[in-house]
N, C-alpha and C positions, 0 to 999 in steps of 0.2 A: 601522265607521260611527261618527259623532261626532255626539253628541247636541249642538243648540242651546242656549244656555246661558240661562237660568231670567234674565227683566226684572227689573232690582233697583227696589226702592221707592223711589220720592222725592219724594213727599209726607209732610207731618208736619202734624198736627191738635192744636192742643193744646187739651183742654177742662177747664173747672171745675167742680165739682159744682155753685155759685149757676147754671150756666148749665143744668145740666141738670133742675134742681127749679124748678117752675113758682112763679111771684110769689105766686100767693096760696094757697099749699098749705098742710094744714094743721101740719106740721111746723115751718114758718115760723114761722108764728103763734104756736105753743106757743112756739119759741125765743125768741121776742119780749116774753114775760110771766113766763117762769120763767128765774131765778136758779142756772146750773149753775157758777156759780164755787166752793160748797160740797163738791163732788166730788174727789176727789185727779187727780193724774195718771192714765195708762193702769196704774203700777206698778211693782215693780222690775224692774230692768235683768235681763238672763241674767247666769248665773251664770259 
């Protein structure tokens, strides 16, 4: 017996995190008043 073969996907969603954080959240806000250019990068590379 031969199994039916498994619907492949073909839709693609592409989403952004501005889309998924509501306008007037308060993370926004903070982002909006505070100065994160002071921070370094993420940090060194691996090794």
């Amino acid at each position: 017996m031969l199994k039916t073969p498994a619907p492949e996907q073909t839709a693609l969603e592409m989403v952004t995190l501005d889309s998924l954080v509501p306008k007037d959240h308060l993370l926004r806000k903070i982002d909006a008043v505070i100065d994160f250019s002071i921070h370094s990068s993420p940090g060194r590379g691996a090794l």
